[in-house]
PATORMAR-460041 format. One line per field, with one value per residue: residue number from 0; residue in three letters; chain; x, y, z of N, C-alpha, C in turn. Coordinates in Angstrom, 3 decimals. Example, Ala and Ser with C-alpha at 12.3 -4.5 7.8 and 13.67 -1.06 7.14 Angstrom:
! PATORMAR-460041
num (0/1)
residuo (ALA/SER)
cadena (A/A)
n_x (13.190/12.850)
n_y (-5.690/-2.250)
n_z (7.800/7.080)
ca_x (12.300/13.670)
ca_y (-4.500/-1.060)
ca_z (7.800/7.140)
c_x (13.200/12.900)
c_y (-3.300/0.030)
c_z (7.800/7.870)
! end
This chain:
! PATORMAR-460041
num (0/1/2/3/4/5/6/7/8/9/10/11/12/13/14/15/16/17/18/19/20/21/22/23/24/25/26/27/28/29/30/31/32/33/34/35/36/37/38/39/40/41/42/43/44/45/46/47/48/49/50/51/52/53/54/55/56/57/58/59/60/61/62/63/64/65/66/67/68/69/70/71/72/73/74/75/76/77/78/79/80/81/82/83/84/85/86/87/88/89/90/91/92/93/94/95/96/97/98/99/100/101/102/103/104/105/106/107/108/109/110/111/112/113/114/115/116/117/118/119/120/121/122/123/124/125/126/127/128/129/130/131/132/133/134/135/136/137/138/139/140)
residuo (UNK/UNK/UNK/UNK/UNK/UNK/UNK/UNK/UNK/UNK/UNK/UNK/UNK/UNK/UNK/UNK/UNK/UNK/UNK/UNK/UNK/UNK/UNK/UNK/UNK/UNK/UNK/UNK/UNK/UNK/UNK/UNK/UNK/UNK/UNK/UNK/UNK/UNK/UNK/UNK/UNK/UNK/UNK/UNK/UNK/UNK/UNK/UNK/UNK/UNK/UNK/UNK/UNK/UNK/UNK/UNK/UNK/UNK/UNK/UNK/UNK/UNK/UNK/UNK/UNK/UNK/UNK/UNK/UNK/UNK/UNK/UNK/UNK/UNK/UNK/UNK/UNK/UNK/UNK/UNK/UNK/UNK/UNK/UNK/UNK/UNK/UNK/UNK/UNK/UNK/UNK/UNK/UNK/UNK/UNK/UNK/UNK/UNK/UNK/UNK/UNK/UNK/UNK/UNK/UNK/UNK/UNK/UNK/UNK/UNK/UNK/UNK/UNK/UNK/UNK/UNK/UNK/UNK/UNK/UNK/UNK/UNK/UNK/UNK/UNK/UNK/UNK/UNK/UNK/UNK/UNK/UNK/UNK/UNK/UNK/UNK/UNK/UNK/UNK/UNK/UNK)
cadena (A/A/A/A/A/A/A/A/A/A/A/A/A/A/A/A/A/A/A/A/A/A/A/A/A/A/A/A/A/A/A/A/A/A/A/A/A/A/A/A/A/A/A/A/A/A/A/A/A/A/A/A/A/A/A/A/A/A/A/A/A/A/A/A/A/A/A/A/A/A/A/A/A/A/A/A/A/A/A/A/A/A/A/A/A/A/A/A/A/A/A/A/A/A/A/A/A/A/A/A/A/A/A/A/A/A/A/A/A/A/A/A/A/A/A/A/A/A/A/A/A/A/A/A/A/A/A/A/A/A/A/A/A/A/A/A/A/A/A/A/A)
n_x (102.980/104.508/104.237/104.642/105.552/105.876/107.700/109.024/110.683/110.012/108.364/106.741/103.222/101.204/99.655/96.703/95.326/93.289/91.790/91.485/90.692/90.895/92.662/93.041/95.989/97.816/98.982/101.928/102.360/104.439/106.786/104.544/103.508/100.837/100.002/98.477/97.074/96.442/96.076/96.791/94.253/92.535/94.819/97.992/99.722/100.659/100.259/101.439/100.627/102.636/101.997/103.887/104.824/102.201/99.526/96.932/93.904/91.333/89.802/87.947/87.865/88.591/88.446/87.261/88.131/90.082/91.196/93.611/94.674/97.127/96.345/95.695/95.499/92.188/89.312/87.355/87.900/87.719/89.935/90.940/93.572/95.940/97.538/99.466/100.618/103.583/103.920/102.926/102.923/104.359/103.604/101.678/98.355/96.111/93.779/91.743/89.499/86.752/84.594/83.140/82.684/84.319/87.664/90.464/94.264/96.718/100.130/103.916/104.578/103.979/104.385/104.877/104.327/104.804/104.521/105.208/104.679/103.169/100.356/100.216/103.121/105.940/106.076/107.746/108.439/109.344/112.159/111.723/112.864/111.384/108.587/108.197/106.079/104.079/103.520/104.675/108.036/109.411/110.435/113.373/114.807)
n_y (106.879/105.930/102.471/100.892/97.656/95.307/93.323/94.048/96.353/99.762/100.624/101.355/101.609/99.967/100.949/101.026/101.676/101.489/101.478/99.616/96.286/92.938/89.767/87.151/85.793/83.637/81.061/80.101/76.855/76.201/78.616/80.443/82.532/84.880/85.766/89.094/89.883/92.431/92.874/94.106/95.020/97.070/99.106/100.302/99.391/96.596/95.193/94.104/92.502/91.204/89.227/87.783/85.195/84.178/83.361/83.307/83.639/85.322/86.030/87.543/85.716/87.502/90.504/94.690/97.845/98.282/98.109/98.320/98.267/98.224/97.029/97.129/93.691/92.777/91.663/92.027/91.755/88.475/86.281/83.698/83.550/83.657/86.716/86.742/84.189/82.575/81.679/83.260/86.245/88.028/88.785/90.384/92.613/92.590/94.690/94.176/95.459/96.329/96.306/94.424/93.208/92.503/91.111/89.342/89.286/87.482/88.203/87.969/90.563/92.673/93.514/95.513/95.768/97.824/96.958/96.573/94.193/91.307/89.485/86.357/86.737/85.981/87.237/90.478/90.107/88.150/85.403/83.941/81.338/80.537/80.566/78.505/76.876/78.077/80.658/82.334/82.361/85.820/86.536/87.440/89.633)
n_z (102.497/105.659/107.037/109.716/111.261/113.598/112.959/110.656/108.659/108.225/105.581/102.355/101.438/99.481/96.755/93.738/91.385/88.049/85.030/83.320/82.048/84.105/84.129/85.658/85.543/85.813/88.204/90.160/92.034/93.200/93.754/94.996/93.067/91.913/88.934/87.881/84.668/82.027/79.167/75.923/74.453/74.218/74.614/74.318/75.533/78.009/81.116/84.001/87.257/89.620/92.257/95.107/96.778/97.669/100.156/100.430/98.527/97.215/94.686/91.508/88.084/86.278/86.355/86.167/85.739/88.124/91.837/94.221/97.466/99.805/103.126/106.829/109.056/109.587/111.357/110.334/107.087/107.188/106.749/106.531/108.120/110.625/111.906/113.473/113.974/112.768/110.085/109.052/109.746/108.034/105.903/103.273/103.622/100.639/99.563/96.796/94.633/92.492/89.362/89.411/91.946/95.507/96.385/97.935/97.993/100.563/100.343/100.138/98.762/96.383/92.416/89.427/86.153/83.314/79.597/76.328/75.161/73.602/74.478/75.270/75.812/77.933/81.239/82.212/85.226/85.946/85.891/83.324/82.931/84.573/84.209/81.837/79.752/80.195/78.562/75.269/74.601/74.168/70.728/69.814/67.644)
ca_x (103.036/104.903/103.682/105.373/105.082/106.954/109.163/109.466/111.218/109.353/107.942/105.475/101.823/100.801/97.920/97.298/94.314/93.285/90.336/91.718/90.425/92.306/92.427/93.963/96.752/98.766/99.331/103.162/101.929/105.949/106.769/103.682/103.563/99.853/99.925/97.270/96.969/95.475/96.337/96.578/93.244/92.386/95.861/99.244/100.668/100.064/100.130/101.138/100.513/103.184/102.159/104.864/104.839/101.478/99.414/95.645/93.754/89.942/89.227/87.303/88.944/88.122/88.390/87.417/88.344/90.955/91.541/94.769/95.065/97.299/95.180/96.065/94.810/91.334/88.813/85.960/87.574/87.514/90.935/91.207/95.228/96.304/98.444/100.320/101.396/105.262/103.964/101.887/102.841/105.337/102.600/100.426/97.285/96.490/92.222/91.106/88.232/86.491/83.134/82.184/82.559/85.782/88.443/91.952/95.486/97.777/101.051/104.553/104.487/103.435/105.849/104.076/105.017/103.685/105.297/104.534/104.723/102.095/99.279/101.229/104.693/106.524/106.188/109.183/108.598/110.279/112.691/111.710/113.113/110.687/107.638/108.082/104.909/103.065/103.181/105.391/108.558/109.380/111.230/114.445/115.549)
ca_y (106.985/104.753/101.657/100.358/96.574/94.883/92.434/94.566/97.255/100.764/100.362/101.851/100.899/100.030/101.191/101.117/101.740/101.675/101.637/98.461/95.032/92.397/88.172/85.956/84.842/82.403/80.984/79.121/76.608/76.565/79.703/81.094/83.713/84.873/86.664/88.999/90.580/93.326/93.041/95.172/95.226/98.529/100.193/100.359/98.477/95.404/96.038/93.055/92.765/89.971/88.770/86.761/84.293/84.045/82.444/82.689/84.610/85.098/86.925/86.568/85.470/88.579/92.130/95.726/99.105/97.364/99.576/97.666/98.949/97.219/97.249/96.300/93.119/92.931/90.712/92.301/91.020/87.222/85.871/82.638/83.233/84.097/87.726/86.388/82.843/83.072/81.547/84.843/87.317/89.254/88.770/91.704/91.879/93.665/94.662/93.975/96.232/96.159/96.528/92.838/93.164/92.889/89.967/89.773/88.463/87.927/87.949/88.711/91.854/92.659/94.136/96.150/95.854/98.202/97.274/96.846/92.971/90.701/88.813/85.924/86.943/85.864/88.700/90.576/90.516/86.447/85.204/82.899/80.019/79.736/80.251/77.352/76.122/79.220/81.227/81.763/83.373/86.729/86.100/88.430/89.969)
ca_z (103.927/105.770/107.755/110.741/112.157/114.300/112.767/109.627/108.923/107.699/104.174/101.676/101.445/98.236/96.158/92.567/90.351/86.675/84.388/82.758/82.862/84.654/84.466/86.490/84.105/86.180/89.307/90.412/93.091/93.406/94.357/95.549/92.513/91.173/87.814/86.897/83.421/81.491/77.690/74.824/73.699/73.825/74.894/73.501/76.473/78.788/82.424/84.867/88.541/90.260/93.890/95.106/97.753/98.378/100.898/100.034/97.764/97.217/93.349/90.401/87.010/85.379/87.191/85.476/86.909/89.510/92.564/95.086/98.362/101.206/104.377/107.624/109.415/110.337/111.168/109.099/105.977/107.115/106.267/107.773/108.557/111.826/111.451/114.494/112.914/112.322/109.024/108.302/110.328/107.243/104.425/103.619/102.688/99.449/99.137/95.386/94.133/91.032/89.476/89.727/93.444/95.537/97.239/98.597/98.211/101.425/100.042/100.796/98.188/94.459/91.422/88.362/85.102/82.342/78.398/74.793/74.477/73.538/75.529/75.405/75.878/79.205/82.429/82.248/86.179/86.366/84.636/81.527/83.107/85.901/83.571/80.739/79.395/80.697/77.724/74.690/74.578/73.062/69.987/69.467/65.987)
c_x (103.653/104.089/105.184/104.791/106.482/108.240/109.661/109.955/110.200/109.426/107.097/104.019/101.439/99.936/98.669/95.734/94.193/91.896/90.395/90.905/91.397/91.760/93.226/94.971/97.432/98.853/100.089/102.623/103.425/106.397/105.776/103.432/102.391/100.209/99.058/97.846/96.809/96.532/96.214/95.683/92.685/93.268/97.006/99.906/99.919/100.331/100.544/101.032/100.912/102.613/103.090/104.750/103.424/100.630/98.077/95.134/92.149/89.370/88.587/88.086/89.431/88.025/88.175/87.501/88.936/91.206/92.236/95.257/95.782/96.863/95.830/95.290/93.575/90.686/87.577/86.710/87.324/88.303/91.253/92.801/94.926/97.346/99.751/100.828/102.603/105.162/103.331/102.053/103.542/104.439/101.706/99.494/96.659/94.671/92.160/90.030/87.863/85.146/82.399/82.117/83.948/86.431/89.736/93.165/96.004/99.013/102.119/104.924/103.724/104.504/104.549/104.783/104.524/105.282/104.420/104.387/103.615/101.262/99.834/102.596/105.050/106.102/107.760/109.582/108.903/111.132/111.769/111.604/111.758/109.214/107.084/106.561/103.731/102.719/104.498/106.730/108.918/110.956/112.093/114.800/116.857)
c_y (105.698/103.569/100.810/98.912/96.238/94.235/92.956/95.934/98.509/99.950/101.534/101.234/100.689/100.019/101.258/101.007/101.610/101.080/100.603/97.445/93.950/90.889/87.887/85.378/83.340/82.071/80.066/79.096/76.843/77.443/80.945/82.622/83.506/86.101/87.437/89.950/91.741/93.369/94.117/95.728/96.178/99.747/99.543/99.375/97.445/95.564/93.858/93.192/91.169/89.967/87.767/86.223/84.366/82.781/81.995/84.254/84.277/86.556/86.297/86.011/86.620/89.954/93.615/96.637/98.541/98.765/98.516/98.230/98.015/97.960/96.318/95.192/93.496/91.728/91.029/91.661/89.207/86.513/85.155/82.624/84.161/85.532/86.859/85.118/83.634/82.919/82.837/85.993/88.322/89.509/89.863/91.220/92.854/93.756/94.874/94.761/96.256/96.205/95.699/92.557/93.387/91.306/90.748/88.987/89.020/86.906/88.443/89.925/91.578/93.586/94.180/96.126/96.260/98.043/96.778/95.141/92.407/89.952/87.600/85.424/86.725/87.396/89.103/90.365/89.014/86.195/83.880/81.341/79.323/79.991/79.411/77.014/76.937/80.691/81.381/82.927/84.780/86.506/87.480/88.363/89.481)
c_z (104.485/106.317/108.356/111.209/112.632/113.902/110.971/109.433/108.147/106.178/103.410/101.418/99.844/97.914/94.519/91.941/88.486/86.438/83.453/83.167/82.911/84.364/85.218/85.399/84.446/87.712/89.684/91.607/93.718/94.114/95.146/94.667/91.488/90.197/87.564/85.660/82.787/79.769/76.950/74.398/73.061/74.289/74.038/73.946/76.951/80.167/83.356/86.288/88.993/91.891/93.946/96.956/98.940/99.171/101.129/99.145/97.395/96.110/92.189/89.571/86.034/86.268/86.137/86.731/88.661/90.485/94.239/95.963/99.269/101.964/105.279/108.214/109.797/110.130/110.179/107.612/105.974/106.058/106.968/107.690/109.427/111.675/112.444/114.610/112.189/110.967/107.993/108.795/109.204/106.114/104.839/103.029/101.727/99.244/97.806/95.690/93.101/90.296/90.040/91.469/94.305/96.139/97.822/98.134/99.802/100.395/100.448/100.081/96.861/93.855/90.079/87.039/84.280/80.698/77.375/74.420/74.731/74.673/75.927/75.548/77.369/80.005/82.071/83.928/87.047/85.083/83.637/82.017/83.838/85.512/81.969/81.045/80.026/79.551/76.243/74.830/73.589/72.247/69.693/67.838/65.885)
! end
């Protein structure tokens, strides 16, 4: 469905569930880009969830059964940013859910990445360059 604001143009709302569990893998103070996880452990694949250019964020380290809705401003969640700050007004805000309880990112989106490479293998969802010394790279045949 769409969502309309003012200084943005129509979009999609994003949601996203799974029965996975999630960590916190990374967070570039740099670019404002939080990583979370979900490993192989007990699937085939690895699952990532990029926020990019965010601006606060209030989760555990550890998430099961994740459930990612964007939600529009309100004050019931108690997000000390102003929507109406030029510095915040384009950032969404994305509700976390999970067994252990729930939080939030405001960011200016998120990007999903589901593939087969290891727990420590780069995101495919940055390049390489701009995560040195954050995990290892995947080695080519």
């Amino acid at each position: 469905m769409p969502r309309f604001h003012p200084d943005r143009p129509a979009c999609h709302i994003f949601s996203y569930s799974s029965t996975r569990s999630f960590t916190v893998w990374s967070y570039f103070v740099s670019h404002g880009h939080l990583l979370l996880r979900s490993g192989k452990y007990e699937h085939k694949t690895r699952v990532d969830l990029l926020f990019s250019d965010v601006a606060w964020m209030n989760l555990r380290s550890w998430m099961t059964h994740l459930k990612i809705q964007e939600v529009a401003w309100s004050a019931d969640l108690q997000i000390p940013l102003n929507p109406d700050d030029p510095e915040h007004r384009l950032r969404k805000v994305f509700l976390i859910e999970f067994d252990e309880g729930k939080g939030f990112v405001v960011a200016g989106g998120v990007s999903l990445a589901e593939d087969d490479r290891e727990r420590f293998d780069f995101t495919t969802l940055l390049p390489e360059d701009e995560q040195q010394g954050l995990g290892r790279r995947t080695l080519k045949p």
